[in-house]
mmCIF file of the N, C-alpha and C atoms, coordinates in Angstrom:
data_MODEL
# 
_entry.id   MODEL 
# 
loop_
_atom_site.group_PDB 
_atom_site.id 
_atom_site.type_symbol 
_atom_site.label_atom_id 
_atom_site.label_alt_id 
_atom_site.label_comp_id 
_atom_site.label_asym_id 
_atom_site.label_entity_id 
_atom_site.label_seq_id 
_atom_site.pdbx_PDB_ins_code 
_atom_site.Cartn_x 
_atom_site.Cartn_y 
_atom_site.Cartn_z 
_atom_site.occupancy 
_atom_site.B_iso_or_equiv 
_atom_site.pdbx_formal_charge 
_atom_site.auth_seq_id 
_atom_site.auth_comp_id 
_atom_site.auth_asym_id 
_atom_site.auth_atom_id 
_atom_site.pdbx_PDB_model_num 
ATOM 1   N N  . UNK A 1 1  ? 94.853  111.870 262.034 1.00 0.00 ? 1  UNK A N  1 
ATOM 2   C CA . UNK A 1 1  ? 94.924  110.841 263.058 1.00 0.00 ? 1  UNK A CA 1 
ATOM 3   C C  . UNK A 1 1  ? 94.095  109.622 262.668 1.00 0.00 ? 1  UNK A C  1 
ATOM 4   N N  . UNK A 1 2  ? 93.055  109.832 261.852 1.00 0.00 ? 2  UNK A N  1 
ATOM 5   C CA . UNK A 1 2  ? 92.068  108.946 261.399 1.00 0.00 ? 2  UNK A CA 1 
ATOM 6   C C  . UNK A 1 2  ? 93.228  107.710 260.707 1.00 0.00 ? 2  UNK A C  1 
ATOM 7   N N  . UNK A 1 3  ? 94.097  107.925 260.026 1.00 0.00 ? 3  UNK A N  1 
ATOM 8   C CA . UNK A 1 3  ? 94.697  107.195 259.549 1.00 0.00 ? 3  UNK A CA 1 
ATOM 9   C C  . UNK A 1 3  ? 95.431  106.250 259.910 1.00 0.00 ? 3  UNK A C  1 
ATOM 10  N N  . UNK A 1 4  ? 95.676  106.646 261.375 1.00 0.00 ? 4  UNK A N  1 
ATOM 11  C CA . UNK A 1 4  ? 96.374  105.574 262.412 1.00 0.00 ? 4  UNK A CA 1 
ATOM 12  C C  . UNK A 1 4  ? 95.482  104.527 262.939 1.00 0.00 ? 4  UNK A C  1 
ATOM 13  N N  . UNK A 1 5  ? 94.061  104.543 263.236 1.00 0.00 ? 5  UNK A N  1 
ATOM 14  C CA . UNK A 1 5  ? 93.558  103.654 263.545 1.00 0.00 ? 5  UNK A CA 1 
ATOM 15  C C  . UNK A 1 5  ? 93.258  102.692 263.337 1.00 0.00 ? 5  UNK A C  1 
ATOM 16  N N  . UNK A 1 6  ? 93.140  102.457 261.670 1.00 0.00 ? 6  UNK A N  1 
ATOM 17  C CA . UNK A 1 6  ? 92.638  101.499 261.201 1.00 0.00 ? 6  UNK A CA 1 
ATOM 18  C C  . UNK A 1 6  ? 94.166  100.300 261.340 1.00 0.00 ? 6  UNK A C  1 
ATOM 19  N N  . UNK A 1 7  ? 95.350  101.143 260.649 1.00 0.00 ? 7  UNK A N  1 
ATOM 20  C CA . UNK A 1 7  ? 96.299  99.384  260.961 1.00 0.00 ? 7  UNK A CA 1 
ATOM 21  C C  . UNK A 1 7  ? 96.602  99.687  262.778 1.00 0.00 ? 7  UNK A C  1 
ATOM 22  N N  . UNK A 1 8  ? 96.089  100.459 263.396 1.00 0.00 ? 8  UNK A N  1 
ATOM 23  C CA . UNK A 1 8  ? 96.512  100.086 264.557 1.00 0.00 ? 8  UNK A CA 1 
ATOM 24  C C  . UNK A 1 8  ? 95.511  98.919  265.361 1.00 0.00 ? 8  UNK A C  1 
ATOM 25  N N  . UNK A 1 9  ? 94.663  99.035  264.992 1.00 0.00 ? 9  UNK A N  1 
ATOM 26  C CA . UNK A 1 9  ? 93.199  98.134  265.178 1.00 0.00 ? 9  UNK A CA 1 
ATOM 27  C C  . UNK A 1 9  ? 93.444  96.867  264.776 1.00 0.00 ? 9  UNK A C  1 
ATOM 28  N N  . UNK A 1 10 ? 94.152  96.895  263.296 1.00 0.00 ? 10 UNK A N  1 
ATOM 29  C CA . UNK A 1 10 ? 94.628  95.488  262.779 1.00 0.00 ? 10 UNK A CA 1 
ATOM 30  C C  . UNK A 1 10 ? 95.580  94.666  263.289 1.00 0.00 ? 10 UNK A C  1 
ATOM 31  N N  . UNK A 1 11 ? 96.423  95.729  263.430 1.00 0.00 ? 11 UNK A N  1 
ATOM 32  C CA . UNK A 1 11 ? 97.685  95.109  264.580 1.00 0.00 ? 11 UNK A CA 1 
ATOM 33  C C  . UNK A 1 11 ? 97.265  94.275  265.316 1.00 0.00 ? 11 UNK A C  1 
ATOM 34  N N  . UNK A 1 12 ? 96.764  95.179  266.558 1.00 0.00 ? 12 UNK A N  1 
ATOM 35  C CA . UNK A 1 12 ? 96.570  94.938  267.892 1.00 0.00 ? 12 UNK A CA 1 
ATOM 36  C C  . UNK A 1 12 ? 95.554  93.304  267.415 1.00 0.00 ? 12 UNK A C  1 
ATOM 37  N N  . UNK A 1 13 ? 94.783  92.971  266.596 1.00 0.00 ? 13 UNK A N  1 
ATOM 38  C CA . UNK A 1 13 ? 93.756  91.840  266.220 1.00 0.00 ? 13 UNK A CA 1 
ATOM 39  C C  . UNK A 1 13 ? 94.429  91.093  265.581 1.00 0.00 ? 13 UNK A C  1 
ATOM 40  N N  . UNK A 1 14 ? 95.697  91.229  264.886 1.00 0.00 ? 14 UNK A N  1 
ATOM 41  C CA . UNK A 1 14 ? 96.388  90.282  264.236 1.00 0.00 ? 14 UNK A CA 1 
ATOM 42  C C  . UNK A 1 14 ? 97.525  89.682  265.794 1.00 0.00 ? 14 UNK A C  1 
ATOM 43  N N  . UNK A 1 15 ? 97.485  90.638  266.420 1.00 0.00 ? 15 UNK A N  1 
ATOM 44  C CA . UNK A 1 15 ? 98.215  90.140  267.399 1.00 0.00 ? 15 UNK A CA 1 
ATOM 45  C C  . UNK A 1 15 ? 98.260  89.162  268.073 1.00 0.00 ? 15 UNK A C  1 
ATOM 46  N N  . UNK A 1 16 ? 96.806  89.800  269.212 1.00 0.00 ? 16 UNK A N  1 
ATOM 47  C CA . UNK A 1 16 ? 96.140  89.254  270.349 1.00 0.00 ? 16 UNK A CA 1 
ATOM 48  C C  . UNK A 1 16 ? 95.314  87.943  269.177 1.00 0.00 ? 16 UNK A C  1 
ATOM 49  N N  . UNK A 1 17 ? 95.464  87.746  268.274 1.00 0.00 ? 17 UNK A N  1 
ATOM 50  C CA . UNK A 1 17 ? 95.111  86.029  267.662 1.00 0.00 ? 17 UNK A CA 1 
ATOM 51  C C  . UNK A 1 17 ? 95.910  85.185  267.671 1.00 0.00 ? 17 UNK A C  1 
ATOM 52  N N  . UNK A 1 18 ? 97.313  86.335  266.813 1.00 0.00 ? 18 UNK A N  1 
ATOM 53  C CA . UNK A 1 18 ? 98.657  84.987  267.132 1.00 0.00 ? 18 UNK A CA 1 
ATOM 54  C C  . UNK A 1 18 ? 98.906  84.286  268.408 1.00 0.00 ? 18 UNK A C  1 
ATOM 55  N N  . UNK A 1 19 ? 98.640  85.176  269.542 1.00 0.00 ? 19 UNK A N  1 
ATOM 56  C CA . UNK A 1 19 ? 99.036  85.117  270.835 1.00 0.00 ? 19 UNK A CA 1 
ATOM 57  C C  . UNK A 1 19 ? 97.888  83.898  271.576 1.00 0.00 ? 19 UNK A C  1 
ATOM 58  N N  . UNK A 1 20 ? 96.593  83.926  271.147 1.00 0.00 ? 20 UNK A N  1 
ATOM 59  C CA . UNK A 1 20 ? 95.696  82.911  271.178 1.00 0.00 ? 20 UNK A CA 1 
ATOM 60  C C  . UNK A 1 20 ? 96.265  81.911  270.392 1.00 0.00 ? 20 UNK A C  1 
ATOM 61  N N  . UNK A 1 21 ? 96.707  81.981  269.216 1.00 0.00 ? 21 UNK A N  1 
ATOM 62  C CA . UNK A 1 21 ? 96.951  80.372  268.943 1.00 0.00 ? 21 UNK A CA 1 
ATOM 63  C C  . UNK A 1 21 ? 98.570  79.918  269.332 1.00 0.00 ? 21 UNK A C  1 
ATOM 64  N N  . UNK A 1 22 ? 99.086  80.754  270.104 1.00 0.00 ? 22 UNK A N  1 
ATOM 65  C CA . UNK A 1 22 ? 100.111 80.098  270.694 1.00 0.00 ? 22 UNK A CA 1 
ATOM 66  C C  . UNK A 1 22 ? 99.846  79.572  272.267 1.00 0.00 ? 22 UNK A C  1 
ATOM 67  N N  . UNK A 1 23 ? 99.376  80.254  272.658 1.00 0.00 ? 23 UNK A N  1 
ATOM 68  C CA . UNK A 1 23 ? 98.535  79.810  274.016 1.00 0.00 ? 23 UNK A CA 1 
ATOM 69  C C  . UNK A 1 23 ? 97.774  78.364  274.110 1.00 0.00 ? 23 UNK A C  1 
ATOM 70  N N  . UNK A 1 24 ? 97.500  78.223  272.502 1.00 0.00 ? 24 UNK A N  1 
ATOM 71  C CA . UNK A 1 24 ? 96.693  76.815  272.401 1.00 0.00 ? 24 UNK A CA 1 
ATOM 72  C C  . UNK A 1 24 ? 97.646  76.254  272.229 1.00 0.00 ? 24 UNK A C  1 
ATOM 73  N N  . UNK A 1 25 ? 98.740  75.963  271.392 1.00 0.00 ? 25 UNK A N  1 
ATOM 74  C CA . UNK A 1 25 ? 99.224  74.923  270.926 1.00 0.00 ? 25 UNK A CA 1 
ATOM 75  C C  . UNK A 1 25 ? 100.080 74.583  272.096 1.00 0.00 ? 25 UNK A C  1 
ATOM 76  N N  . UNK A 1 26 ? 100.669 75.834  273.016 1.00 0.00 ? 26 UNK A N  1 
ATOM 77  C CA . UNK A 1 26 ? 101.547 75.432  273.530 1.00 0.00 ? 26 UNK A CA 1 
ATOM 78  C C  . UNK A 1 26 ? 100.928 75.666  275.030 1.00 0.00 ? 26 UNK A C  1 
ATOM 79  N N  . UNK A 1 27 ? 99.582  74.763  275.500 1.00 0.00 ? 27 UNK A N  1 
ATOM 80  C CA . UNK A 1 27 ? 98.430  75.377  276.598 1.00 0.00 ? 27 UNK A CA 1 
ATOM 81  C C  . UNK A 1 27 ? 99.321  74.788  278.251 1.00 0.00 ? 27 UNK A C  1 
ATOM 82  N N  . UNK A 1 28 ? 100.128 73.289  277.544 1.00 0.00 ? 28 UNK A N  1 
ATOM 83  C CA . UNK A 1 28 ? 100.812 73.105  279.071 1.00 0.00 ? 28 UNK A CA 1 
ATOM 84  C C  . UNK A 1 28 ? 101.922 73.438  279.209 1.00 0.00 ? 28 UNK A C  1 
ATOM 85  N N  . UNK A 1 29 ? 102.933 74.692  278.579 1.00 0.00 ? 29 UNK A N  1 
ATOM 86  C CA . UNK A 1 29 ? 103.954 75.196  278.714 1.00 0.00 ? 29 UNK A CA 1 
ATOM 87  C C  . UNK A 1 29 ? 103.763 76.554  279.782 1.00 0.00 ? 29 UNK A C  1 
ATOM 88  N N  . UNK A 1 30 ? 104.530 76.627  280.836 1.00 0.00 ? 30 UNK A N  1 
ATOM 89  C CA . UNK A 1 30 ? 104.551 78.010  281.626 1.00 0.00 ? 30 UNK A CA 1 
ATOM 90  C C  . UNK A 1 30 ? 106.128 78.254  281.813 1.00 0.00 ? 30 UNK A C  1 
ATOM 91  N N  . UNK A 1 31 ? 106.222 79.525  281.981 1.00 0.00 ? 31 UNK A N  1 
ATOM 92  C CA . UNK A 1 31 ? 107.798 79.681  282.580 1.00 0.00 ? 31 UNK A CA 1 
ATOM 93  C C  . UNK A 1 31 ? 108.140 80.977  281.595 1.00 0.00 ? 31 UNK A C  1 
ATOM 94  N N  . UNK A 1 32 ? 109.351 81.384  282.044 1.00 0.00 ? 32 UNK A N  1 
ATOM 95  C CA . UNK A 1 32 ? 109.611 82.888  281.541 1.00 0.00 ? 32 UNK A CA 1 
ATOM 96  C C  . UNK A 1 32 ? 110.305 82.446  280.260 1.00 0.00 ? 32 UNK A C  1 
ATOM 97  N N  . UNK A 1 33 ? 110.507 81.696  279.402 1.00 0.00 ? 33 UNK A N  1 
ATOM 98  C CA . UNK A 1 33 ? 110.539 81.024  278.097 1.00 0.00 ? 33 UNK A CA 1 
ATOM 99  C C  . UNK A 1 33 ? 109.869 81.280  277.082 1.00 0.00 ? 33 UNK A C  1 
ATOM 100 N N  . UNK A 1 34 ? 108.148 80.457  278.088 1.00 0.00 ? 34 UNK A N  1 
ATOM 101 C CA . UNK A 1 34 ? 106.950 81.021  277.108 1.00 0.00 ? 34 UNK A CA 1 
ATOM 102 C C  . UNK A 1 34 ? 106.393 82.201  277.236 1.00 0.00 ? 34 UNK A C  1 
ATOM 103 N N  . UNK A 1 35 ? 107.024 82.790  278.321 1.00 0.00 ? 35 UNK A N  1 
ATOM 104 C CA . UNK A 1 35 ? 106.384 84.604  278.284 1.00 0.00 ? 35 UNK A CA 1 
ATOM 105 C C  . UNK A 1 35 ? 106.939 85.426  277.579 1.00 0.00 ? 35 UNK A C  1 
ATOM 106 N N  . UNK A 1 36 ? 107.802 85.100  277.530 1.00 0.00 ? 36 UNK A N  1 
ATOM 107 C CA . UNK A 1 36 ? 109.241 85.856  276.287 1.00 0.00 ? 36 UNK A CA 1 
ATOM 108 C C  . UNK A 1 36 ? 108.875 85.811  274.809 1.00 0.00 ? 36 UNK A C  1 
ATOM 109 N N  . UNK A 1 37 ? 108.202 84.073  274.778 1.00 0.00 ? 37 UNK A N  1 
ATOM 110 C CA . UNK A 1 37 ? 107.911 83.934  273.632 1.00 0.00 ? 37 UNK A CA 1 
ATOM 111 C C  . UNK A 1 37 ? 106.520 84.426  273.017 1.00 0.00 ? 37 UNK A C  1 
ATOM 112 N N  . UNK A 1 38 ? 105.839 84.765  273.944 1.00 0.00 ? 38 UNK A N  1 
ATOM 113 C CA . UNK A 1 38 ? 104.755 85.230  273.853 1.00 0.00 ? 38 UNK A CA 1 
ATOM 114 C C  . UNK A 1 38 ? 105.082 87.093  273.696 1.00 0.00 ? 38 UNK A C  1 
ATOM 115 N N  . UNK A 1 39 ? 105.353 87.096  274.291 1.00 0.00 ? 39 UNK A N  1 
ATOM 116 C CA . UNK A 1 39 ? 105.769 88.693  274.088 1.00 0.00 ? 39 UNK A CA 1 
ATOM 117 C C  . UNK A 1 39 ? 106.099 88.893  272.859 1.00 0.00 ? 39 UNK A C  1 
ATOM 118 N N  . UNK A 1 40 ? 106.953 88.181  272.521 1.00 0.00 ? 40 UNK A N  1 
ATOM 119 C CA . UNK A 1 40 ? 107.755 88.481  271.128 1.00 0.00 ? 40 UNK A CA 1 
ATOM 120 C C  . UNK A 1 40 ? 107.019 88.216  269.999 1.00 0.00 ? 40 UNK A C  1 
ATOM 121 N N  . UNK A 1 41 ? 105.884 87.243  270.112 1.00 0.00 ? 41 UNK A N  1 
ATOM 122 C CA . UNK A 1 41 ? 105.067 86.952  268.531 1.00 0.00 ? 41 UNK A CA 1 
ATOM 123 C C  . UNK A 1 41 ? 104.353 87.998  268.886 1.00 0.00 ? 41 UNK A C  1 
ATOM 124 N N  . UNK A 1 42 ? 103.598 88.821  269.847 1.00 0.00 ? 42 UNK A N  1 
ATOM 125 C CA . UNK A 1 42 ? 102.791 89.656  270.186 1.00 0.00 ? 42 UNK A CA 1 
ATOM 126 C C  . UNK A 1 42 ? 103.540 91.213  269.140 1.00 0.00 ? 42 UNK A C  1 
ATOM 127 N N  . UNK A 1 43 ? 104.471 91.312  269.638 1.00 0.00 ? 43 UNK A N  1 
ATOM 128 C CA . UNK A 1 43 ? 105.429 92.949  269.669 1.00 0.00 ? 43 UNK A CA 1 
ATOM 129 C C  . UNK A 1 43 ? 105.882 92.118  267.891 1.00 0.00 ? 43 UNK A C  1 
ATOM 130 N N  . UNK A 1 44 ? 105.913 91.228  267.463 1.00 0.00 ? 44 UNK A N  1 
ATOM 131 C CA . UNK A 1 44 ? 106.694 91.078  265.924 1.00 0.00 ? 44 UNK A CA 1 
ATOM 132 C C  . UNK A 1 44 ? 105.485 90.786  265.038 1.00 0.00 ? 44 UNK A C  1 
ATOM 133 N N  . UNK A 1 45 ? 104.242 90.212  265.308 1.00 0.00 ? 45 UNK A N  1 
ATOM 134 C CA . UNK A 1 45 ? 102.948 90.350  264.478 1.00 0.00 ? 45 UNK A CA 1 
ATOM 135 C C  . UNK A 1 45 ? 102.751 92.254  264.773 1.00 0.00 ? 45 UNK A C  1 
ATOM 136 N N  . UNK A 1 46 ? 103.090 92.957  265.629 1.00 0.00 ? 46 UNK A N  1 
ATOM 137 C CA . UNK A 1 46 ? 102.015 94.013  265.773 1.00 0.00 ? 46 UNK A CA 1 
ATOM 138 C C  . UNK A 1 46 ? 102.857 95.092  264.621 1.00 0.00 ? 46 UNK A C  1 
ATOM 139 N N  . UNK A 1 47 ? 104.349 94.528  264.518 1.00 0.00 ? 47 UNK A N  1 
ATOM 140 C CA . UNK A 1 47 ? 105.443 95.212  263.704 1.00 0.00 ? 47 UNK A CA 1 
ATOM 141 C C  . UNK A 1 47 ? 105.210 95.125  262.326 1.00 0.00 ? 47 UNK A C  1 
ATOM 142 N N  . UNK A 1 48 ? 105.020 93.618  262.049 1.00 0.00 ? 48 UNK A N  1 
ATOM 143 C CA . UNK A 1 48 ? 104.777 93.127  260.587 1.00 0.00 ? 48 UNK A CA 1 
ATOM 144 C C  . UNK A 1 48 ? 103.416 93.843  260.382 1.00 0.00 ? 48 UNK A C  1 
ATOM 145 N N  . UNK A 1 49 ? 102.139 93.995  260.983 1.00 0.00 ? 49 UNK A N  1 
ATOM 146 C CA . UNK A 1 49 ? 101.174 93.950  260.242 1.00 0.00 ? 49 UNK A CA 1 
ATOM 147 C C  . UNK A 1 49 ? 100.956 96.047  260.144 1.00 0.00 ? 49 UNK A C  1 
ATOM 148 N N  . UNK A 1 50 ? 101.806 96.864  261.021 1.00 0.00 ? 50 UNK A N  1 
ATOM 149 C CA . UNK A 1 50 ? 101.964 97.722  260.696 1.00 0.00 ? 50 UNK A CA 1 
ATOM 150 C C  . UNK A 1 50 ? 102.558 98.387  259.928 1.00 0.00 ? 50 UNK A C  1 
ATOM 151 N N  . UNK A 1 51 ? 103.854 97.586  259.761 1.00 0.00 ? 51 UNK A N  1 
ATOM 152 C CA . UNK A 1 51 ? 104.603 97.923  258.541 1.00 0.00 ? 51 UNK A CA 1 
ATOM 153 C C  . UNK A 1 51 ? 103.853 97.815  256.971 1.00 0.00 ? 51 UNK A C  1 
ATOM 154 N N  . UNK A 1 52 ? 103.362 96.195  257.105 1.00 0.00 ? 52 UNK A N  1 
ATOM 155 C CA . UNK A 1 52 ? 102.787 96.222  255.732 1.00 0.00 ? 52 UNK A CA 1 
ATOM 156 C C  . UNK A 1 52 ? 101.489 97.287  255.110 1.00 0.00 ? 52 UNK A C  1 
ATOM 157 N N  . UNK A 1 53 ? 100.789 97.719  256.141 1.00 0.00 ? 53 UNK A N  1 
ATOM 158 C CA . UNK A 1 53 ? 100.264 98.796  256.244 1.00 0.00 ? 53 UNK A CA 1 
ATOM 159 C C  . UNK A 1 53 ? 100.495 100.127 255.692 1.00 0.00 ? 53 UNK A C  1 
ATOM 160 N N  . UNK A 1 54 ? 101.667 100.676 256.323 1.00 0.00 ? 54 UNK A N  1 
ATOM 161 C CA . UNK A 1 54 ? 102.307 101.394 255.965 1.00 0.00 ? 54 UNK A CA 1 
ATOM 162 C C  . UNK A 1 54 ? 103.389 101.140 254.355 1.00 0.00 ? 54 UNK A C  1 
ATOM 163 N N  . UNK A 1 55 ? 103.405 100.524 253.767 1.00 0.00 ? 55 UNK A N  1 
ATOM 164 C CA . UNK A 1 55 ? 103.943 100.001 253.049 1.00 0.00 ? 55 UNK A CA 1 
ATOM 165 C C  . UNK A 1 55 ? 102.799 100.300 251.676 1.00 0.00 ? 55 UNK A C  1 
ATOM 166 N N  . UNK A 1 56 ? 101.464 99.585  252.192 1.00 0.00 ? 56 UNK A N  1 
ATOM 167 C CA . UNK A 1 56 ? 100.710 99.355  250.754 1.00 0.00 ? 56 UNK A CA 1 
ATOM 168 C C  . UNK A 1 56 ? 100.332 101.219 250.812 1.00 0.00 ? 56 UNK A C  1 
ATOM 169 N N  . UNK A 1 57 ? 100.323 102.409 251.986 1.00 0.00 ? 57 UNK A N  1 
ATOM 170 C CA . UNK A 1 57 ? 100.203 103.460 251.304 1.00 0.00 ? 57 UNK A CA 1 
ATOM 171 C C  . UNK A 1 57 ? 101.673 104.241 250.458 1.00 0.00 ? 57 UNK A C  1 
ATOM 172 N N  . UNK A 1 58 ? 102.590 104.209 250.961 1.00 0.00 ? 58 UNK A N  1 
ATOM 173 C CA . UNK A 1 58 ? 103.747 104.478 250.434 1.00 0.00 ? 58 UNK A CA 1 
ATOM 174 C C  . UNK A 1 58 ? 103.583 103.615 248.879 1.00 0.00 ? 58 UNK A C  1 
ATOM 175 N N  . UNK A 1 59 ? 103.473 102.347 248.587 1.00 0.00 ? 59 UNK A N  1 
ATOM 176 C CA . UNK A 1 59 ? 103.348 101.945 247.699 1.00 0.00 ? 59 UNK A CA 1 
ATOM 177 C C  . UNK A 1 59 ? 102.406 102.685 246.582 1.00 0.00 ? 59 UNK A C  1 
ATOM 178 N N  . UNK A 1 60 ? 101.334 103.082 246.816 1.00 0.00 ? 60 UNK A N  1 
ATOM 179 C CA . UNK A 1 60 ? 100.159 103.779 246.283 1.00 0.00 ? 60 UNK A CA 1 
ATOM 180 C C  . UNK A 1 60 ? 100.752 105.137 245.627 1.00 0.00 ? 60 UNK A C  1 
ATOM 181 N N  . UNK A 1 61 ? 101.719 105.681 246.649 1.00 0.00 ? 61 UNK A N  1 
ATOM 182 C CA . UNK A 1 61 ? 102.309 107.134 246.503 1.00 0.00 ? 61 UNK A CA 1 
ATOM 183 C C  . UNK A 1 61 ? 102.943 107.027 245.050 1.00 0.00 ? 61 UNK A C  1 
ATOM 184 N N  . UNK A 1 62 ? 103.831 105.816 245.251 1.00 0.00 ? 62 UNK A N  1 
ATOM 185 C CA . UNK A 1 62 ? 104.708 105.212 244.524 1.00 0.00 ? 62 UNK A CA 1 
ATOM 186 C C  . UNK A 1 62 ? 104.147 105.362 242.461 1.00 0.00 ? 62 UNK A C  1 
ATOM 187 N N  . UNK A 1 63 ? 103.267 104.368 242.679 1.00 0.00 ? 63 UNK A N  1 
ATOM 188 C CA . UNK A 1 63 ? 102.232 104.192 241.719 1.00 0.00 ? 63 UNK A CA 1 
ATOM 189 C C  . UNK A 1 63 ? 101.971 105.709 240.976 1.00 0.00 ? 63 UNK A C  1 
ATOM 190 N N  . UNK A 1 64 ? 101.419 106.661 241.841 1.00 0.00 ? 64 UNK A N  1 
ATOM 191 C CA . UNK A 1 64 ? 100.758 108.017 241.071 1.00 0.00 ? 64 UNK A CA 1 
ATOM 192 C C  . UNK A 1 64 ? 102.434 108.403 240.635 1.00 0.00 ? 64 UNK A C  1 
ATOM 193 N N  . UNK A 1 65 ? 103.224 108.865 240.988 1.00 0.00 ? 65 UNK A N  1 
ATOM 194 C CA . UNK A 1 65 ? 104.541 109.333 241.106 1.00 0.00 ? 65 UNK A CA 1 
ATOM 195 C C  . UNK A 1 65 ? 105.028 108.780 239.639 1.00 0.00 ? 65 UNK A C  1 
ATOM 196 N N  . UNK A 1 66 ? 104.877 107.425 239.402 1.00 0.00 ? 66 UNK A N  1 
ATOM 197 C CA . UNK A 1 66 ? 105.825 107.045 237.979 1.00 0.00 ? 66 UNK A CA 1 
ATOM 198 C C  . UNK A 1 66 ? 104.716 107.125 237.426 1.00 0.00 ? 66 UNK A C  1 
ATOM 199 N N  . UNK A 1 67 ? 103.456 107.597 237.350 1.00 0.00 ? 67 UNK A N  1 
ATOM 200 C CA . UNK A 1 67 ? 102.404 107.555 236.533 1.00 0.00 ? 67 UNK A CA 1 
ATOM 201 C C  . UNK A 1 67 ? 102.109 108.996 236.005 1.00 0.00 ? 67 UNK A C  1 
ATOM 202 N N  . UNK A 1 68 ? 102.347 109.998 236.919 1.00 0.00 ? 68 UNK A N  1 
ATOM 203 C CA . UNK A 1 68 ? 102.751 111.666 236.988 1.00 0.00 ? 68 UNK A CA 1 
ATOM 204 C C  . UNK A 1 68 ? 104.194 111.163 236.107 1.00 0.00 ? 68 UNK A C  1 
ATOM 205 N N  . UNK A 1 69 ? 105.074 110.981 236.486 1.00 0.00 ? 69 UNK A N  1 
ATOM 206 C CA . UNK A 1 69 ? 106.271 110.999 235.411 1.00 0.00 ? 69 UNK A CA 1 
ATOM 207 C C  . UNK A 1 69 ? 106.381 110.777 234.029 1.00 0.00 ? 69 UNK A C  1 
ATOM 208 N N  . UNK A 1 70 ? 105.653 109.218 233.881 1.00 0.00 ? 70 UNK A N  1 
ATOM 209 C CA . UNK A 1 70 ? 105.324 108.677 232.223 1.00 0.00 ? 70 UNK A CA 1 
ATOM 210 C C  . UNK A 1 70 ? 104.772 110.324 231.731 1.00 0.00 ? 70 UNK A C  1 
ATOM 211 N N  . UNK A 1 71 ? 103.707 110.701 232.047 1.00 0.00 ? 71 UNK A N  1 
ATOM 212 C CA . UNK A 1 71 ? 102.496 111.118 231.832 1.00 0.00 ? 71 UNK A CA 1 
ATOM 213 C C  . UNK A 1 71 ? 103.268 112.807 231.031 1.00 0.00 ? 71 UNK A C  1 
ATOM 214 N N  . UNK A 1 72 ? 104.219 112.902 232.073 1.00 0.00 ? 72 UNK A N  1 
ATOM 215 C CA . UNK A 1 72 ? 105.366 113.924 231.896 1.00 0.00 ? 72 UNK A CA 1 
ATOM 216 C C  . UNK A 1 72 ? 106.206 113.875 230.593 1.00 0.00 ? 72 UNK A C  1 
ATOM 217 N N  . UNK A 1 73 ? 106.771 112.954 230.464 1.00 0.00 ? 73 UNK A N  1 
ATOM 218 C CA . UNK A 1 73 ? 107.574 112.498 229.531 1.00 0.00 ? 73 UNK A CA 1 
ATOM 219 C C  . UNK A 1 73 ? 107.142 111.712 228.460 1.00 0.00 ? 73 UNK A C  1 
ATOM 220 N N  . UNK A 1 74 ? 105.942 111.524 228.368 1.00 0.00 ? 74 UNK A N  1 
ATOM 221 C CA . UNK A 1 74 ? 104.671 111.065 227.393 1.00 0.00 ? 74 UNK A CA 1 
ATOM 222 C C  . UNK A 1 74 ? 104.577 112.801 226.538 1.00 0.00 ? 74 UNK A C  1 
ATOM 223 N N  . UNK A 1 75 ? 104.254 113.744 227.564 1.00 0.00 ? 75 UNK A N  1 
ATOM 224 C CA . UNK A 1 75 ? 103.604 115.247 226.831 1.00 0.00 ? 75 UNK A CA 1 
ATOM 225 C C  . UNK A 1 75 ? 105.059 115.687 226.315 1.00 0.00 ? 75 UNK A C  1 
ATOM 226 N N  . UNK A 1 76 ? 106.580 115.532 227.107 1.00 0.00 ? 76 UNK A N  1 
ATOM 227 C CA . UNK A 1 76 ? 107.928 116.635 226.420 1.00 0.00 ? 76 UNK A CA 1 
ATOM 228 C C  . UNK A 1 76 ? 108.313 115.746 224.854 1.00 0.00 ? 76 UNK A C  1 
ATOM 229 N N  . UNK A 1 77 ? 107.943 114.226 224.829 1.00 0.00 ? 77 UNK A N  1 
ATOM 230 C CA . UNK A 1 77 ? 108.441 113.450 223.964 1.00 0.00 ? 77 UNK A CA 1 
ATOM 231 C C  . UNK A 1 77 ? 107.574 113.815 223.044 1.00 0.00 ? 77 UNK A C  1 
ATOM 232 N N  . UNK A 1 78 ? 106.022 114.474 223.386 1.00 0.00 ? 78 UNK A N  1 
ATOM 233 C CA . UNK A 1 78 ? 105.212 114.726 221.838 1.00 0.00 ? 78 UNK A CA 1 
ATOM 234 C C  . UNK A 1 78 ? 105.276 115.769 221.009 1.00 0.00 ? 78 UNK A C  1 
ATOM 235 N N  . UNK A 1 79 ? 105.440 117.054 221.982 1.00 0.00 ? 79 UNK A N  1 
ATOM 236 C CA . UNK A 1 79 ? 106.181 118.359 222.045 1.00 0.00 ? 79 UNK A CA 1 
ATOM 237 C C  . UNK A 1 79 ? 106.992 118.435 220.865 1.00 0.00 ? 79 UNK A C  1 
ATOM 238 N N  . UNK A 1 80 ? 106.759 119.161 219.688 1.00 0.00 ? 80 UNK A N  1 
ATOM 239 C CA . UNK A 1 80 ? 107.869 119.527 218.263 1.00 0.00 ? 80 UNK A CA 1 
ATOM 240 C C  . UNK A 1 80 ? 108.516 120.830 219.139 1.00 0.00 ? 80 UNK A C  1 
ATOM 241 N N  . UNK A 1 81 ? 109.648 120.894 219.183 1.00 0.00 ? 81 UNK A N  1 
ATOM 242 C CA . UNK A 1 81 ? 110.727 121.932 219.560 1.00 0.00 ? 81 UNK A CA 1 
ATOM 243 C C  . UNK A 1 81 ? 111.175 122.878 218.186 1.00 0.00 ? 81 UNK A C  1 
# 
C-alpha cells in the first residue's frame, strides 16, 4: 500500500495547484462553465500525474527485463555446444 501514496500525494498537489492557477487567471469568471472547467483540469492533472507515475515503475520493470535477456543471450551465444 506504501506504494500508492507517494503518486497519490503528488497527484492530489499537482492538482489542487493547477486548480489555483486557474482560479487566478481566470479570478472574475463564475458559472457552471468554469466549474466544469475546473473539475476537469483537477480530475486530468490527477490522471496525467498518476499515470506518469505508474509508467516510470513499469518502465524500470522494463529496463531489468531486456537487461535479464541480453545477459541471457550474452551467456547461450558464449556457450561451445
Amino acid at each position: 500500500m506504501g506504494w500508492l501514496i507517494g503518486p497519490t500525494l503528488a497527484s492530489f498537489v499537482a492538482a489542487f495547484i493547477v486548480v489555483k492557477i486557474f482560479d487566478h487567471v481566470f479570478s472574475g469568471v463564475t458559472g457552471n462553465l468554469a466549474s466544469v472547467a475546473r473539475a476537469g483540469l483537477f480530475v486530468g492533472t490527477w490522471t496525467a500525474v498518476t499515470a506518469r507515475a505508474g509508467m516510470r515503475g513499469f518502465d524500470q520493470k522494463v529496463r531489468r527485463l531486456r537487461a535479464g535477456t541480453a545477459n541471457a543471450i550474452k551467456a547461450f551465444s558464449t556457450e561451445k555446444l
